[in-house]
C-alpha positions in Angstrom: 3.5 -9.4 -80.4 2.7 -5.9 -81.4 3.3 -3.7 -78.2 1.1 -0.5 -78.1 2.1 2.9 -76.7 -0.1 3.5 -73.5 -1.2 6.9 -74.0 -2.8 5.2 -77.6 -4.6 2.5 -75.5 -5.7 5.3 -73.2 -7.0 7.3 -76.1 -8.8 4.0 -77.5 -10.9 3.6 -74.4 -11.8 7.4 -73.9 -13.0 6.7 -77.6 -15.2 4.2 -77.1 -16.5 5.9 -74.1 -17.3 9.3 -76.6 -18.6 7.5 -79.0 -20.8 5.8 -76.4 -22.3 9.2 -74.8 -22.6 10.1 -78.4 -24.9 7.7 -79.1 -27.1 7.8 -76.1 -27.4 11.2 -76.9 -28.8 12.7 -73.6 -29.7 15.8 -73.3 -27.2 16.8 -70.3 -24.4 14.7 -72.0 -23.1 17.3 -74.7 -20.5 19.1 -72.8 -19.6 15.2 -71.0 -19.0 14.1 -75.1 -16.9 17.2 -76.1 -14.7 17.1 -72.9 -14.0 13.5 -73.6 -13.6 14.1 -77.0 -11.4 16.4 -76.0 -9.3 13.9 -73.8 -9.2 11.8 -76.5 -8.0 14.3 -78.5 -4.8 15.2 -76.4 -3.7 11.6 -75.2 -3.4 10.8 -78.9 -1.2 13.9 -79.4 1.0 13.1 -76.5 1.2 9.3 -77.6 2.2 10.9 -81.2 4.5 13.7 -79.4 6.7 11.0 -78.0 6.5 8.4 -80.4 7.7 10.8 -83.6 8.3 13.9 -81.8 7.1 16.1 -85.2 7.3 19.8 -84.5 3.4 20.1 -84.8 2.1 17.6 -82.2 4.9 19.7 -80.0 2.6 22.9 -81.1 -0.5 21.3 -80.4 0.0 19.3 -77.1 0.4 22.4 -74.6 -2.6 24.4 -76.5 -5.3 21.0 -76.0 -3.7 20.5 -72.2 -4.7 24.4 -71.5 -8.8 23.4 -72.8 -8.3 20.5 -70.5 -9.8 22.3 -67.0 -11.6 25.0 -68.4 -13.8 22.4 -69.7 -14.0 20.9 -67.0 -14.8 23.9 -65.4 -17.7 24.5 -67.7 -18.8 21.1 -67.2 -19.3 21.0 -63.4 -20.3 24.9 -63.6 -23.6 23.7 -66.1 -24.9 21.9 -62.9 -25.1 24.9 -60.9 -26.4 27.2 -63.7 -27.0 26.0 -67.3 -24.9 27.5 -69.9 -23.2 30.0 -67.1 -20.0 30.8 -68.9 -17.6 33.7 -68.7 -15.4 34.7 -71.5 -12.2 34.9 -69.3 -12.0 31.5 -69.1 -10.7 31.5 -72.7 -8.0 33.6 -72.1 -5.3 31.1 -70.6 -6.1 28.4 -73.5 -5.7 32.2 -76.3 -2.7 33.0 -74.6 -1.3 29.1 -74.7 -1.9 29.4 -78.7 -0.4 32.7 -79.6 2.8 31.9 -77.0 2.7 28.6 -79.1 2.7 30.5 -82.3 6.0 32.2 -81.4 8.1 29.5 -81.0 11.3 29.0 -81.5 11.9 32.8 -81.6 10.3 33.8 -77.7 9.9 31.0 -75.6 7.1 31.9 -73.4 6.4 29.9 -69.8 3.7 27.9 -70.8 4.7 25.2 -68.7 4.7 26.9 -65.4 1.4 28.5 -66.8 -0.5 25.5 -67.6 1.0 24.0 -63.6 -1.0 27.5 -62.6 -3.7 26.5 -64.5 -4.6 22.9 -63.0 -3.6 24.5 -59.8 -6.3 26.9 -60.4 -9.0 25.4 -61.3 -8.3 22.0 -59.4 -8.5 24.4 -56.2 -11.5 25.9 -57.0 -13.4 23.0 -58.2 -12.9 21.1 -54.5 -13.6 24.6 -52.7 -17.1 24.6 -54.9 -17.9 21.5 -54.0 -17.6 22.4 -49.9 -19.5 25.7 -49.9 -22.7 25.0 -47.9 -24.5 27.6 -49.3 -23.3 26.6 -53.4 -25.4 23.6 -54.2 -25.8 22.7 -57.7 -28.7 23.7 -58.5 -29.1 21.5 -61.7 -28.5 18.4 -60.1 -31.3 16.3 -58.8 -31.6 16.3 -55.5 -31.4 12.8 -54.5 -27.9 13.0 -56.4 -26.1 15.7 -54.8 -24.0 14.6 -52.5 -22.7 12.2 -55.4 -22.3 15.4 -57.8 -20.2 16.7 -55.2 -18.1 14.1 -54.7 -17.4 13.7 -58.7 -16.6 17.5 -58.5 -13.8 17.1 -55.7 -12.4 14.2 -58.0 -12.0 16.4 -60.5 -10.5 19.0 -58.6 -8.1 16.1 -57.1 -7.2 15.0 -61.1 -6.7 18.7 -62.1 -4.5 19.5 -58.8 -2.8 15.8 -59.7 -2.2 16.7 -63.5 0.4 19.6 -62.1 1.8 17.4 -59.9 3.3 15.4 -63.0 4.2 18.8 -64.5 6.4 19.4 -61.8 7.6 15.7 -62.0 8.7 16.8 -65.8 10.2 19.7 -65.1 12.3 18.2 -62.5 12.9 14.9 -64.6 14.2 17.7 -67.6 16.4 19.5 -65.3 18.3 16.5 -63.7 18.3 13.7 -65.8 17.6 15.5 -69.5 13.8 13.9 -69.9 14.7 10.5 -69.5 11.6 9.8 -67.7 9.4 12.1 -69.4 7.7 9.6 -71.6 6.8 7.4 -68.5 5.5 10.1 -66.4 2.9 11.0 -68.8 2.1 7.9 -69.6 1.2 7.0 -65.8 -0.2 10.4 -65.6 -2.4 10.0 -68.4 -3.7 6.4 -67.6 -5.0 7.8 -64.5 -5.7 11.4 -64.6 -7.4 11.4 -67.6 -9.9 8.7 -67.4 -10.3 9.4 -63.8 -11.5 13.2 -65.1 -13.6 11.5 -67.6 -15.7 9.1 -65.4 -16.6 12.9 -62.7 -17.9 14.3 -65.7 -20.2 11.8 -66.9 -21.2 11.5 -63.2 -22.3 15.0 -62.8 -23.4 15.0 -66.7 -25.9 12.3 -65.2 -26.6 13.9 -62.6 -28.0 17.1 -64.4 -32.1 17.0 -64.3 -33.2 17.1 -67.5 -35.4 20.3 -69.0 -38.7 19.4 -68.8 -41.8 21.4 -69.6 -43.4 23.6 -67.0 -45.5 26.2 -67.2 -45.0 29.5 -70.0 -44.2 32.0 -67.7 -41.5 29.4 -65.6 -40.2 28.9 -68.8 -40.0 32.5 -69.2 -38.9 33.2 -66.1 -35.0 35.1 -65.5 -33.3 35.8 -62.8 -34.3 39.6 -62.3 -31.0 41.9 -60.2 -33.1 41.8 -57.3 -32.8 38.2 -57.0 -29.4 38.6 -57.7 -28.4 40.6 -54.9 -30.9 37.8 -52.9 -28.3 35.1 -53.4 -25.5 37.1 -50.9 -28.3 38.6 -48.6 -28.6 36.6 -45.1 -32.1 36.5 -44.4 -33.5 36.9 -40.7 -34.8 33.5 -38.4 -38.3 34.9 -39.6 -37.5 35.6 -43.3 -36.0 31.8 -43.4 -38.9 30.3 -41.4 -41.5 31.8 -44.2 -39.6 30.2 -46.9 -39.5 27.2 -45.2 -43.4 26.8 -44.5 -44.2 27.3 -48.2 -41.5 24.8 -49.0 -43.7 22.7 -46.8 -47.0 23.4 -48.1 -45.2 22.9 -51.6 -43.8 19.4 -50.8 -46.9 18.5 -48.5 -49.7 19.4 -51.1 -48.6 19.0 -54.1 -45.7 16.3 -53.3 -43.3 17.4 -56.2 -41.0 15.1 -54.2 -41.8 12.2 -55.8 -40.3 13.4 -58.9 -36.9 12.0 -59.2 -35.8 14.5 -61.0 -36.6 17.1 -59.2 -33.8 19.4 -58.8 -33.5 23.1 -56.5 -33.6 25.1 -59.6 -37.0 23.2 -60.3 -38.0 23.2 -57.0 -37.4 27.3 -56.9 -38.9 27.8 -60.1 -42.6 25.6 -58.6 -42.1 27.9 -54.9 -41.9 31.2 -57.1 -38.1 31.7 -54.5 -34.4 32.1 -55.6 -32.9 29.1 -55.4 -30.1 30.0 -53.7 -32.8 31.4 -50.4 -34.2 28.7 -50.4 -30.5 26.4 -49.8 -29.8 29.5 -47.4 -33.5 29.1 -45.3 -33.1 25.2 -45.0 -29.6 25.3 -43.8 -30.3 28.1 -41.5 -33.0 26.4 -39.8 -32.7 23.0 -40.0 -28.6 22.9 -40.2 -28.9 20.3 -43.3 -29.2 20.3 -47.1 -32.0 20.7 -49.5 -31.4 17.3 -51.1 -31.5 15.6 -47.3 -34.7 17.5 -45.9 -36.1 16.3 -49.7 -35.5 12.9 -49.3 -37.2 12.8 -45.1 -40.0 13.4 -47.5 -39.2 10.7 -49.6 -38.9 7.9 -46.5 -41.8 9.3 -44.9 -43.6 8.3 -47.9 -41.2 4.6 -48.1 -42.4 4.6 -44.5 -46.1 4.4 -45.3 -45.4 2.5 -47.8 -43.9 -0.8 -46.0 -46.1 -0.5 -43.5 -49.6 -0.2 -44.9 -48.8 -2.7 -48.2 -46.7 -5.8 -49.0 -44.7 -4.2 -52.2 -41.4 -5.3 -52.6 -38.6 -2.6 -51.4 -37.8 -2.1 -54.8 -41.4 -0.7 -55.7 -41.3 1.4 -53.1 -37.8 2.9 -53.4 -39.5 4.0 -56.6 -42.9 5.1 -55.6 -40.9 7.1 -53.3 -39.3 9.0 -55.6 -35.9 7.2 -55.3 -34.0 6.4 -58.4 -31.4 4.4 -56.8 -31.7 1.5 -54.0 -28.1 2.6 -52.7 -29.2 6.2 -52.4 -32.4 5.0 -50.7 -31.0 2.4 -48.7 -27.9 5.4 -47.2 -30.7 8.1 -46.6 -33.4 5.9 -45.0 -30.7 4.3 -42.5 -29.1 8.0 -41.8 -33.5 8.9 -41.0 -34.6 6.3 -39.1 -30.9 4.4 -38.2 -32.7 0.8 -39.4 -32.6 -1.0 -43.2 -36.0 -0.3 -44.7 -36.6 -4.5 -44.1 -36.1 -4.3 -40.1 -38.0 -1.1 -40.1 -41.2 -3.3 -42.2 -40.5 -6.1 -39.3 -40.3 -3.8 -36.4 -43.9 -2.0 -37.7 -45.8 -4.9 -38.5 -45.4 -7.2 -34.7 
């Protein structure tokens, strides 16, 4: 029986999964396929590294591991701003290559840089995700707290992938590397596809563009509203937001859009996002995506008691796109399953 290298079966199945988002080819999935490509990529070169240890998968390895978390970062930072990306991020994987370049003759610390590097951006991925005031703004708002939670995974695999670079560099130093090839084996098996499966989730989770009107298509971010994101607005300031959020969600009901998003809900109330996220917290202590959805099972509400549809209809009228979602948010508002509520409503 032919036994195959576990980095290669690894590599196989992040593949499959590429090929996969490159077929569906969704319009929030672009950056999900390269950053599995590039997973792809680098377990095949590691499973190569240690199989036939040729002096260019050596060169290669430590230059694909340094794109690792910056594309990560980019992926998760697309859901808070599409397309915000800074040219510094490219400087770690630049200096990776040239120090590459130069070996044997200077040996550069590339491996304690890449263990800063995960450290890095594994830190500030899970402190993204807990800043009150930093919601993604791309992400539908019935998906949120989900986008969140794929972004502290991230951060987890990122802050676990230097983890098993310290593993190595203590495996090197007392017993010559004899457990180098298992390490990132087991590494690999987990981290990788574990990285993978966050960024589809938040891939999926990204609203898609759709058409509103010219001038919100036109529409930048001018430096006033800039300088808006930091400002704390007064108790007054915050409650006039909130009543034309109100009137917004009241009159025209953009709630039942499922894929309504803050950064489409901001563009439709003419408000920076990011005062609007400030205003809702500030006076109601919750998040945009939770006073959204009391919309939502006010509506569900309505719904099962004035007609006989099936929950699942009404999940969906409500502008729900998941029954788990719905099921979670209308037990955390009314502290009853939407079929004991119908019960309790129609005695």
């Amino acid at each position: 029986m032919i036994a195959i290298p576990l980095p290669f079966v690894v590599a196989l199945l992040l593949g499959i999964l590429a090929i996969l988002l490159f077929i569906r080819r969704e319009e929030t999935t672009p950056s999900a396929f390269v950053f599995i490509a590039l997973c792809t990529l680098t377990t095949t070169v590691v499973g190569l590294r240690w199989t036939f240890d040729y002096p260019l998968f050596r060169f290669f390895q430590p230059i694909l591991a340094s794109c690792i978390p910056v594309t990560a970062w980019y992926c998760f930072a697309n859901a808070y701003q599409r397309h915000r990306f800074r040219f510094w991020h490219l400087l770690p994987p630049i200096f990776v290559f040239l120090g590459s370049l130069t070996y044997p003759f200077w040996r550069p610390p590339l491996d304690p840089l890449l263990t800063l590097l995960y450290v890095s951006y594994g830190v500030a991925l899970i402190r993204a995700s807990y800043r009150v005031t930093n919601i993604p703004e791309q992400v539908r708002l019935s998906d949120i707290d989900q986008a969140l939670k794929a972004e502290r995974v991230a951060g987890a695999m990122l802050l676990m992938s230097a983890c098993i670079d310290g593993a190595l560099a203590i495996d090197f130093s007392l017993f010559a590397g004899v457990h180098a090839i298992h390490i990132l084996a087991i590494g690999h098996a987990i981290l990788l596809p574990m990285l993978a499966i966050a960024v589809i989730r938040i891939s999926l989770s990204i609203a898609p563009n759709m058409t509103e009107t010219a001038n919100e298509n036109e529409e930048e971010i001018t430096l006033e509203e800039q300088k808006n994101r930091t400002y704390q607005q007064t108790d007054n300031e915050a409650k006039t937001i909130i009543d034309k959020i109100d009137t917004l969600l009241t009159k025209t009901e953009v709630f039942l859009d499922p894929d309504l998003s803050l950064d489409r809900l901001a563009r439709k109330a003419c408000i920076p996002a990011r005062q609007i996220s400030s205003a809702i917290n500030q006076i109601y202590g919750r998040n945009v995506s939770q006073v959204v959805n009391e919309y939502r099972i006010e509506r569900a509400k309505q719904l099962l008691i004035t007609t006989d549809k099936p929950i699942t209809q009404i999940y969906l009228d409500s502008g729900f796109q998941t029954k788990s979602n719905f099921n979670r948010e209308f037990a955390r508002v009314t502290a009853q399953t939407p079929s004991a509520f119908r019960r309790s409503n129609r005695q």
